[in-house]
Every structure is written in structure tokens, then in C-alpha cells.
N, C-alpha and C positions, 0 to 999 in steps of 0.2 A: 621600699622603693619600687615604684612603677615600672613595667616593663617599659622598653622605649618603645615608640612606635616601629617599625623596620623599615630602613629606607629602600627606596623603590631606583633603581636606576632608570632615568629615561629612554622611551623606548623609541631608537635611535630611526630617524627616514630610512626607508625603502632605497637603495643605490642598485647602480649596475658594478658590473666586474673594476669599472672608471671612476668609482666614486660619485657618481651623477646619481643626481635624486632623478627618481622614478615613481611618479604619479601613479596615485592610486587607479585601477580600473572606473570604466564609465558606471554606472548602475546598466540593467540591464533595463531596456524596454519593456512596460507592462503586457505589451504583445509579442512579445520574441518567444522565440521558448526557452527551455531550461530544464536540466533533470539532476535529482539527488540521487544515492544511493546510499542506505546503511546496513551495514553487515552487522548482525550479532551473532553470539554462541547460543546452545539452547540453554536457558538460564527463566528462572520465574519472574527477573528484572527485566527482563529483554522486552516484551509488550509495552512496558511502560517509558522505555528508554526511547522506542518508537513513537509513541502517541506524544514525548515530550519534546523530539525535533521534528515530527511532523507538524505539531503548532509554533515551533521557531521558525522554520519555513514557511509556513503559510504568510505569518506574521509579516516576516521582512519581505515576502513578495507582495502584498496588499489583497491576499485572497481569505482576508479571515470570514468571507461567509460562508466555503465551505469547511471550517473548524470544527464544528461539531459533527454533524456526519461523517468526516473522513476521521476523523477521532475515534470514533465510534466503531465505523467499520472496520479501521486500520488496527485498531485493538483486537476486534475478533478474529480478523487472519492471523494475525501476530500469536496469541493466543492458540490456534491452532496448530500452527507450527512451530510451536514450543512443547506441545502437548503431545503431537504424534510422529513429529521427526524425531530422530535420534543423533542428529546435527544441525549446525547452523543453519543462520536463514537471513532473508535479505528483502529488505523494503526499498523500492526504485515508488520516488514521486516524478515526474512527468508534465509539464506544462506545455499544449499547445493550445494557445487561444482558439476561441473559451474551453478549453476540456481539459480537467487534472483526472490524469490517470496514475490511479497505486495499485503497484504487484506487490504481492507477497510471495517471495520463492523458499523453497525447505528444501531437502532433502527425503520428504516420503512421498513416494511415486502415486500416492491413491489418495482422494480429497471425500468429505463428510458427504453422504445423499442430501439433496435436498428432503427437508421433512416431509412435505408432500406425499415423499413415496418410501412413506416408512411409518411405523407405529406412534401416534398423538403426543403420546409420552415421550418418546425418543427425548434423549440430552441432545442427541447428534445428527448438525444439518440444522439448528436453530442460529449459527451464524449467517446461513446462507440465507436461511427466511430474510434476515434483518437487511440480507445488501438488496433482496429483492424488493424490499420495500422502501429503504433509502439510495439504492444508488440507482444513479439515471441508467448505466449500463454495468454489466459485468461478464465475469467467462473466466473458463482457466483451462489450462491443458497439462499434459506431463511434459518433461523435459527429458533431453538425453543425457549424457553424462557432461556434459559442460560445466556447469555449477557445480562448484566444489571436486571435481571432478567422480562425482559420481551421479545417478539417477534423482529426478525427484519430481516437482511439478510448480507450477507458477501457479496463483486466483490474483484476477484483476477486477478492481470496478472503477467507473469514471463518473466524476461530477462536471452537469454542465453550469457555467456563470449565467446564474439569472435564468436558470429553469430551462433554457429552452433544450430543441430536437437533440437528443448525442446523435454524432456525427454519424453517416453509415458506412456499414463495412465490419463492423466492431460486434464481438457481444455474441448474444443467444445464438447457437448452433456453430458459434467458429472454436474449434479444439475439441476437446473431450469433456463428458460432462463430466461434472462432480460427483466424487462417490464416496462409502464411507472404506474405512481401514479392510483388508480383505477381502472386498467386493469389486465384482468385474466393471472394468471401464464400462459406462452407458455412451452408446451412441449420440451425439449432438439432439437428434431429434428425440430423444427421451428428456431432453431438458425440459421444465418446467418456462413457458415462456416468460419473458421481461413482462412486470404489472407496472401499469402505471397509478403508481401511490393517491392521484388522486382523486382516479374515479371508484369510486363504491361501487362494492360489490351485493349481490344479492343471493 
């Protein structure tokens, strides 16, 4: 004999304390803003649990052209602070028209060098190459003890809709630069400045 199917109880209107149904919210406007946040633990799932509602999000807000990029990049940070913190970590998406900005926050107070200024070979500072050449802007800094309630640092990088200027104020020289594990904070102006992906270089 078959199992039976299992019945589903209806899933009963939205009411107030009065029994009064209560309309669902408006959607939001393509130009309003809006931000998510997802906490994980450090876990070898956690990158991918990120990269898997950062495309539901995109999705329901009608931004899937920057999916792959922010996929992309939002992996690499993800990734990094799953590798070098020794706690949780946190993906905030960001919507002000036209700019999605994603932070990745951890718990380890010291970020990878950019390769630039480190040996060819390095493993470490190959995520940063990739936001400098896909994200229109980035930057990161340390944190105080707020998160989680203890030390760690933020990396952010922003895509614009439909390529154009990132906004200014943002980016190259604002916080601390990126370093790798055990190496002293670089001054902003040792950052390697923002490339723009589509001019060739010689």
C-alpha cells in the first residue's frame, strides 16, 4: 500500500490582534533602497549558503545583471572569512540606486595584501586582484569591537547598473588597506589604486 500523500493544512490570511485580514506589503520600488543581511558561523557551507541567497535576492529584486560578479566576488570574501577568522561572519547586500554594495564582515582584524605587493606565486591577495578587476569600486577597513562583540574588519565592493561612474566619496583610500594575516595595517595610500577593467594595459 502507498503511502498517502500528507495533508497540507491551509495556510490561514495574515490578521491583526481583531481578526482583520491584513494585506500583504506593497513590493518595493525598483529605486527605493533596501538592505539584507546574513549571519553565518565559520563552517565550509557558509560561502556557498551566501552565494545561494545572494542570487535569490538579486533575483526578486530585478538586478540579475549583477549575478555573476557579485557571485563571484561575494564568494571570495566569503571564503576568506571562513578561512582566516575563527568566527562568524556576515554578508550585508545594500541597494541604493543604481549601486549594490556587499560587505563581508569576520571577526579577523587583518585582510590578504593585495598581490601586487607580494611574491607572483602568493595564493594570498588573489581575491583582491579579482574585485579589482570586476568590481567598479571596493575598500575595507577594521572594526572595533561591535560585531560579535569582539574585533575584526569589514571588505566591501560596489557594482554600478549599467556600468556607469561609482558614486564618489567611496572606495580607494577611505579606511585601512588590505593586508594579509600578521602583517601591519598599510596606510590608505599604499593601496594599489582602482583599474579600470576596460582599458588595457601595456
Amino acid at each position: 500500500m502507498k503511502n498517502a500523500e500528507p495533508e497540507h493544512e491551509p495556510i490561514p490570511e495574515p490578521a491583526d490582534l481583531n481578526g482583520h485580514f491584513v494585506p500583504p506589503p506593497p513590493l518595493i520600488p525598483f529605486t527605493e533602497p533596501w538592505e539584507y543581511e546574513l549571519h553565518f558561523p565559520r563552517d565550509a557551507r557558509g560561502p556557498a549558503v551566501a552565494r545561494t541567497t545572494l542570487k535569490a535576492v538579486l533575483g526578486a529584486h530585478g538586478l540579475g545583471e549583477f549575478t555573476d560578479r557579485a557571485e563571484l566576488l561575494t564568494s571570495e570574501l566569503a571564503t576568506n572569512a571562513v578561512r582566516y577568522s575563527l568566527g562568524p561572519a556576515v554578508v550585508r547586500l545594500r541597494w541604493t540606486n543604481p549601486v549594490l554594495r556587499v560587505s563581508v564582515m569576520d571577526t579577523c582584524p587583518v585582510s590578504p595584501l593585495p598581490l601586487a605587493q607580494q611574491n607572483a606565486d602568493a595564493e594570498c591577495g588573489r581575491g583582491l586582484l579579482i574585485l579589482d578587476l570586476l568590481a567598479d569600486d571596493w575598500g575595507g577597513c577594521s572594526l572595533g569591537e561591535s560585531l560579535f562583540g569582539v574585533g575584526g574588519k569589514t571588505v566591501w565592493f560596489e557594482l554600478v547598473l549599467g556600468g556607469g561612474d561609482p558614486p564618489s566619496g567611496g572606495g580607494a583610500g577611505h579606511g585601512s588597506g588590505p593586508r594579509c594575516p600578521g602583517r601591519p595595517c598599510l596606510p590608505p595610500d599604499h593601496r594599489p589604486a582602482h583599474r579600470d577593467p576596460s582599458r588595457s594595459t601595456s
